[in-house]
Backbone as CSV, one residue per row, in Angstrom:
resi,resn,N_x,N_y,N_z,CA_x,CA_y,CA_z,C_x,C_y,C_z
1,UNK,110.023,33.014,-5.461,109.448,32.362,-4.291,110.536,31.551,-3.597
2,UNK,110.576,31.259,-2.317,111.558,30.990,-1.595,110.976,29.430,-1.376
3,UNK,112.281,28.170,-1.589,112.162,27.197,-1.590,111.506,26.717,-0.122
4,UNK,112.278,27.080,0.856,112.428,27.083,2.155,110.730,27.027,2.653
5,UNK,109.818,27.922,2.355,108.523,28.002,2.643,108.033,27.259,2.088
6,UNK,107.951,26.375,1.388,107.785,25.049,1.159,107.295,24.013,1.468
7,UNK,108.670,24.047,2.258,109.230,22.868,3.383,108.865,23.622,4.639
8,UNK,108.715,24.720,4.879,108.400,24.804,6.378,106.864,25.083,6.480
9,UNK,106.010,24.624,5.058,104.561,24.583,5.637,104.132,22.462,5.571
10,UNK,105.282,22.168,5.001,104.684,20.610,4.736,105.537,20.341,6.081
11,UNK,106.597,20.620,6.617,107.085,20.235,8.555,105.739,20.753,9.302
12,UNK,105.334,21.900,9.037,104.149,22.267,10.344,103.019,21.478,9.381
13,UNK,102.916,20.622,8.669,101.479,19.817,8.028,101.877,19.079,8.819
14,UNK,102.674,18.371,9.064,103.231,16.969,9.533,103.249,17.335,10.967
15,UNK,103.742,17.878,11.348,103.762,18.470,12.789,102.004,17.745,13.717
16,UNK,100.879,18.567,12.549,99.847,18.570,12.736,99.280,17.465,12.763
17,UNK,99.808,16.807,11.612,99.304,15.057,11.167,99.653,14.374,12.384
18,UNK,100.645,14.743,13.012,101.370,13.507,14.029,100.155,13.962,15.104
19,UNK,99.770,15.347,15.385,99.453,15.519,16.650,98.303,14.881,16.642
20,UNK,97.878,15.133,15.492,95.678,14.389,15.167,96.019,12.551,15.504
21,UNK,97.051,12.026,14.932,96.922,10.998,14.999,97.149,10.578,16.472
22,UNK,98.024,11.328,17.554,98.214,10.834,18.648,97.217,11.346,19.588
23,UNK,96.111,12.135,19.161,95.061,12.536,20.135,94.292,11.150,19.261
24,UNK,93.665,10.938,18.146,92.885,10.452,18.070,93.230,8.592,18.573
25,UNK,94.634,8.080,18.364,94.773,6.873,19.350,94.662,7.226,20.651
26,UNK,94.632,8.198,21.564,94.216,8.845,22.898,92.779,8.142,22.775
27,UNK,91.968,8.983,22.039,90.659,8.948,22.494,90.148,7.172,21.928
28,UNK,90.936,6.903,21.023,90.141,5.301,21.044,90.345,4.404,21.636
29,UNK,91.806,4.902,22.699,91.696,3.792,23.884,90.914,4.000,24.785
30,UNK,90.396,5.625,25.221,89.519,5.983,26.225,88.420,5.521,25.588
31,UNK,87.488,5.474,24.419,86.110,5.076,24.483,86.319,3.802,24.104
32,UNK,87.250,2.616,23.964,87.218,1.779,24.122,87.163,1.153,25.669
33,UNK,87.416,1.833,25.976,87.570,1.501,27.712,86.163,1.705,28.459
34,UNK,84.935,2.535,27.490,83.793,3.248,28.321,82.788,1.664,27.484
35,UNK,81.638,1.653,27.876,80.817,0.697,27.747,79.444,1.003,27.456
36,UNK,78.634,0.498,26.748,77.294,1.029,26.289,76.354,-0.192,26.456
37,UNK,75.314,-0.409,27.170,73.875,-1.466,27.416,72.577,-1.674,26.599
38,UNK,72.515,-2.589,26.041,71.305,-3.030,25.249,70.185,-3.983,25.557
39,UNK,69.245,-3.704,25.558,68.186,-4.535,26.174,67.552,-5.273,25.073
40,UNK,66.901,-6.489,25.300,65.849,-6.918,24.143,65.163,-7.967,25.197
41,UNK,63.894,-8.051,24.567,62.776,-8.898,25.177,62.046,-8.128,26.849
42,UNK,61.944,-6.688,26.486,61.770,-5.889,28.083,62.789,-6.199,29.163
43,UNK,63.792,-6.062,28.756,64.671,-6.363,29.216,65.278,-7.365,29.927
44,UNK,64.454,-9.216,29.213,65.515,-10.356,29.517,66.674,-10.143,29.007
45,UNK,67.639,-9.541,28.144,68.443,-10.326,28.087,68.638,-8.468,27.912
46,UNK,70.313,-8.819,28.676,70.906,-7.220,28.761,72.261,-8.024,28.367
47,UNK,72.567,-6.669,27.114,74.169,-6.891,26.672,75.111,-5.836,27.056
48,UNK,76.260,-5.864,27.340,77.600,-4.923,27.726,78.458,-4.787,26.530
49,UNK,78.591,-3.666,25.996,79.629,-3.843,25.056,80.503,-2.839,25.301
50,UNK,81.624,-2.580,24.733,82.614,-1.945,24.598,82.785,-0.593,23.451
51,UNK,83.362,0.441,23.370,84.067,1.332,22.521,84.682,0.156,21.546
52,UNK,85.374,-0.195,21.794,86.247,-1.543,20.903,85.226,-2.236,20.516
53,UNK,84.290,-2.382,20.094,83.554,-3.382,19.654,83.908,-4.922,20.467
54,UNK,83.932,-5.070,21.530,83.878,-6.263,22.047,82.348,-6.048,22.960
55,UNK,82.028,-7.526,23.140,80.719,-7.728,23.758,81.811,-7.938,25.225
56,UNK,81.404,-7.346,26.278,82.044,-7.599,27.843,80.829,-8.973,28.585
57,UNK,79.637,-8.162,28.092,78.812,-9.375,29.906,77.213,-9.654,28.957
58,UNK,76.784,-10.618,28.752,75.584,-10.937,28.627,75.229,-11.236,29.859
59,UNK,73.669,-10.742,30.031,73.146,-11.319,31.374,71.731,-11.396,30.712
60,UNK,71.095,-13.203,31.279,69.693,-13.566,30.462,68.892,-13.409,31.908
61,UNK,67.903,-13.086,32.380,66.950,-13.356,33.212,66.418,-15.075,33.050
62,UNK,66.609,-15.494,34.413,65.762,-16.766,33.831,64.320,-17.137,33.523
63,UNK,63.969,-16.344,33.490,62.368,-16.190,32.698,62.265,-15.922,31.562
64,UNK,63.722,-15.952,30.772,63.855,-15.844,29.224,64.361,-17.404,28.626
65,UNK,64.537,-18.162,29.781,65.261,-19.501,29.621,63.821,-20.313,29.188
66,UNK,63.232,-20.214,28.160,62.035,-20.947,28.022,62.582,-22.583,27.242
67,UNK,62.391,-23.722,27.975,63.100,-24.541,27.154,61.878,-24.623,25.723
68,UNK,60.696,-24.296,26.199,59.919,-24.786,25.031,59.972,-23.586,23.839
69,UNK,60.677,-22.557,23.760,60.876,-21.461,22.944,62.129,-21.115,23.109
70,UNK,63.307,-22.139,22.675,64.837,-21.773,22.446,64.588,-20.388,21.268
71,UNK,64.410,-20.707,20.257,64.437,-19.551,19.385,64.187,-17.868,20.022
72,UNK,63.062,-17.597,20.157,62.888,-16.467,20.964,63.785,-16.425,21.684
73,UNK,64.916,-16.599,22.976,65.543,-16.236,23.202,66.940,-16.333,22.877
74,UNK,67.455,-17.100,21.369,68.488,-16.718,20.719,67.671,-14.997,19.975
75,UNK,66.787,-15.172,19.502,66.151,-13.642,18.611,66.969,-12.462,19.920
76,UNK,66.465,-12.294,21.378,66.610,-11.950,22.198,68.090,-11.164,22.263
77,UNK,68.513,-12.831,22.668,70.358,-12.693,22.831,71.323,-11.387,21.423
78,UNK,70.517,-12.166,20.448,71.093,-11.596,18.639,70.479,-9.940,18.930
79,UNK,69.345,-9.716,19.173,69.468,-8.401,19.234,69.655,-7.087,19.803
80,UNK,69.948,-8.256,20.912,70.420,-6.951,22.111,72.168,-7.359,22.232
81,UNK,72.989,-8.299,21.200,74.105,-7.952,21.137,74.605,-7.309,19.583
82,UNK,73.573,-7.380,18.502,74.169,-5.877,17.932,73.512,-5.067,18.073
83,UNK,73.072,-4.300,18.949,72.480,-3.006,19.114,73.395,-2.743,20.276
84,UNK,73.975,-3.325,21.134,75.137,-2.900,21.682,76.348,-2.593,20.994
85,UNK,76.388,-3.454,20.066,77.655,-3.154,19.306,77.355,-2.079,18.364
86,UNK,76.397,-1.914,18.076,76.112,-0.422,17.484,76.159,0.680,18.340
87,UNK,75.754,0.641,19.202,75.830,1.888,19.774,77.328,1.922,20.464
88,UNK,78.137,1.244,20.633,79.838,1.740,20.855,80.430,1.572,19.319
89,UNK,79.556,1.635,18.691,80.448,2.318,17.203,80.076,3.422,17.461
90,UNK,78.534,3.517,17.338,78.152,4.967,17.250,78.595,5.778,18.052
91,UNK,79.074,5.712,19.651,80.461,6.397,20.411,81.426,6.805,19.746
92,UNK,81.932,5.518,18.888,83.570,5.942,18.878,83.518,7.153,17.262
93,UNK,82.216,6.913,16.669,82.256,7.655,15.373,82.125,9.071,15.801
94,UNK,81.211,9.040,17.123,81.093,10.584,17.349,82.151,11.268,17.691
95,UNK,82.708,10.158,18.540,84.027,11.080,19.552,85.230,11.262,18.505
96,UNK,85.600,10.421,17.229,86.374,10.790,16.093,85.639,12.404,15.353
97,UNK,84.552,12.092,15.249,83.894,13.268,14.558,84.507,14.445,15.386
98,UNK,84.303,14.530,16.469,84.430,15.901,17.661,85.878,16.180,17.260
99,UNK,87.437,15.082,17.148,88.375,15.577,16.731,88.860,16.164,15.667
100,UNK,87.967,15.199,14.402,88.246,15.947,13.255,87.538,16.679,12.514
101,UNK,86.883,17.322,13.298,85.652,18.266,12.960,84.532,17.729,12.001
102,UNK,84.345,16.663,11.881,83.764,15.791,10.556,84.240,16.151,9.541
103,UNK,85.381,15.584,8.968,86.316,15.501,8.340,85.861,14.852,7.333
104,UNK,85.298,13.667,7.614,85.285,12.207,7.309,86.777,11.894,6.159
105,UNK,87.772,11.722,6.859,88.827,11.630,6.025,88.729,10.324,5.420
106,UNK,88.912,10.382,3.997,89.546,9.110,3.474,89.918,8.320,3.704
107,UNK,89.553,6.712,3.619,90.603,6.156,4.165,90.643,5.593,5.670
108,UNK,89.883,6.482,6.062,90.299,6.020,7.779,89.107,5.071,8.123
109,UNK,89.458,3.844,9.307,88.440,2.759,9.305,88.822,2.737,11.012
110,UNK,87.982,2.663,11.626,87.862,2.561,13.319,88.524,1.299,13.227
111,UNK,89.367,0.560,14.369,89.871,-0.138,15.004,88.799,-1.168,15.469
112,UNK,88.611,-2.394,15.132,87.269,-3.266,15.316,85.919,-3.090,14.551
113,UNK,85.682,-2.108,13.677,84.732,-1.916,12.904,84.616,-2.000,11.211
């Protein structure tokens, strides 16, 4: 067996490794850049979040501003900002899935999650 073939299937592994890794930092700056909306309380309180797991814009209706029921609209605020932040995970897991065919490689942990 020839040494040489070897080495010229672990250069084209690597070849490959580099290319997955530079499409898949591609795509997590693009769905970090796209944004996903969450509602809670019929929609007083709307959250903006990010691919990146950042929250961008809360917006409360002031008919959720009850001074005599602070609680209810922290409940409000709390669940319409992780269900935003869930659903731009759940983006960025799909759009990893689509590159690596669901791979689920070892090891690998999303950027903010």
């Amino acid at each position: 067996m020839n040494g040489n073939f070897g080495k010229m299937n672990l250069d084209k592994m690597m070849q490959q490794a580099q290319k997955m890794q530079a499409e898949m930092l591609k795509i997590q700056g693009e769905v970090a850049a796209r944004t996903v909306e969450a509602m809670a309380g019929g929609g007083m309180v709307k959250v903006t979040a990010n691919g990146g797991g950042e929250v961008t814009a809360i917006e409360i209706a002031p008919a959720a501003a009850d001074p005599e029921d602070v609680e209810m609209l922290q409940d409000m605020v709390l669940a319409a900002v992780n269900e935003a932040l869930r659903q731009g995970k759940e983006m960025m897991a799909a759009e990893m899935a689509q590159l690596t065919g669901g791979l689920g490689l070892p090891g690998m942990k999303l950027p903010g999650f």
